[in-house]
N, C-alpha and C positions, 0 to 999 in steps of 0.2 A: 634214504631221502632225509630223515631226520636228523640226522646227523651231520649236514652241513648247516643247520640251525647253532651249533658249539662255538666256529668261529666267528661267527657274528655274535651271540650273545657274551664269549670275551671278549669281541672289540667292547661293546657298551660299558663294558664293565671298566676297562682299562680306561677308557675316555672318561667317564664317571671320574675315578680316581684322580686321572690323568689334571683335570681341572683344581688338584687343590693346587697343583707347581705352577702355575701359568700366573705371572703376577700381572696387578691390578682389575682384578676381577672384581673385586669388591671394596667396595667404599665407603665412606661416611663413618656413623657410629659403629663401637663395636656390635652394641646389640641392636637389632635394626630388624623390620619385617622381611629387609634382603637376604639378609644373615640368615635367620629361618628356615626361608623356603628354600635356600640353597645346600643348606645342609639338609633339610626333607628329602629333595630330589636325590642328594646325593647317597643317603642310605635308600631308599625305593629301590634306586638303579640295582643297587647291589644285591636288597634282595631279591627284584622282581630277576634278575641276572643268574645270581646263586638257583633260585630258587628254581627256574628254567633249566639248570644245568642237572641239577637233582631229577627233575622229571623225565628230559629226555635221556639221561642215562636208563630211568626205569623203564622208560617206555621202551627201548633199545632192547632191553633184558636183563639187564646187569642190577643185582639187587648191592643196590644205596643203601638202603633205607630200609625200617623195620621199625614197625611197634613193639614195644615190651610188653605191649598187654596182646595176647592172642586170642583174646574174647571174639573180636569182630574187626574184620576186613575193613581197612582203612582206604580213602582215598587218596590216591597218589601225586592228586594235583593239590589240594587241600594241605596234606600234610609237609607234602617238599616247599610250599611257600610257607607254611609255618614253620621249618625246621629249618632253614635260612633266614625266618628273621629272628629266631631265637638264638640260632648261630652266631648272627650280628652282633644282639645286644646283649648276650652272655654267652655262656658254654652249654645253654637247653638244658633241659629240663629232667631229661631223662627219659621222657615217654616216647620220644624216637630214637633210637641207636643209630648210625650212619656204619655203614659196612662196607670192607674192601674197599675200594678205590673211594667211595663216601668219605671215608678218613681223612682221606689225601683233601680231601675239597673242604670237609668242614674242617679241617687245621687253618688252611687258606685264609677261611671266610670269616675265622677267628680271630686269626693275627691282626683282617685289616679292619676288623669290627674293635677291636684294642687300639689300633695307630689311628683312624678316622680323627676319632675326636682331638688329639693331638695336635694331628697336622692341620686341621681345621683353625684349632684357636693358634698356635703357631702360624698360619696365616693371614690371619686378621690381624695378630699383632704387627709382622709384618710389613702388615699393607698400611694401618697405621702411621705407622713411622714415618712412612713417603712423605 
């Protein structure tokens, strides 16, 4: 059952993204309260996205995810939206590992947590220009 939950939480993700190629979305000054919240929404997406794909993989069975400290049992929903937005906005920390097919997701979640801000300000220059 859960696991028709995957395709849907990649559409979100891809629509997310999908929004920085769509010209004239954004206007006015470069730095703007538009500007902002659009780039909020647009990292949230990905990690509240990421961070869903991390869980229901665990919850499925497939271990992701793993703390490096084996002191005490970690939450699995707690730590997969932490370790997608750390994913995001670095390479983590180190206090979570991501394992077996985790790899494959947070390489993913990395590359577009590196090209985000990119394509972003490439866009607004862009749109500028018009």
């Amino acid at each position: 059952m859960i696991i028709f939950l995957l395709p849907v939480v990649l559409f979100c993700i891809f629509m997310s993204i999908r929004t920085l190629f769509i010209p004239n979305t954004i206007k006015g000054k470069i730095v703007s309260v538009d500007n902002f919240f659009y780039l909020c929404t647009v990292y949230l997406t990905i990690i509240i996205g990421f961070g869903l794909i991390y869980l229901i993989l665990q919850l499925m069975g497939l271990s992701v995810l793993a703390e490096a400290s084996k002191e005490h049992r970690y939450n699995i929903f707690e730590t997969s939206f932490y370790f997608s937005a750390m994913m995001l906005f670095s390479v983590g920390n180190g206090d979570v590992i991501p394992q077996g097919l985790g790899r494959m997701i947070a390489a993913t979640e990395a590359l577009i947590g590196y090209t985000l801000p990119a394509a972003f300000v490439a866009k607004v220059m862009f749109d500028r220009e018009k």
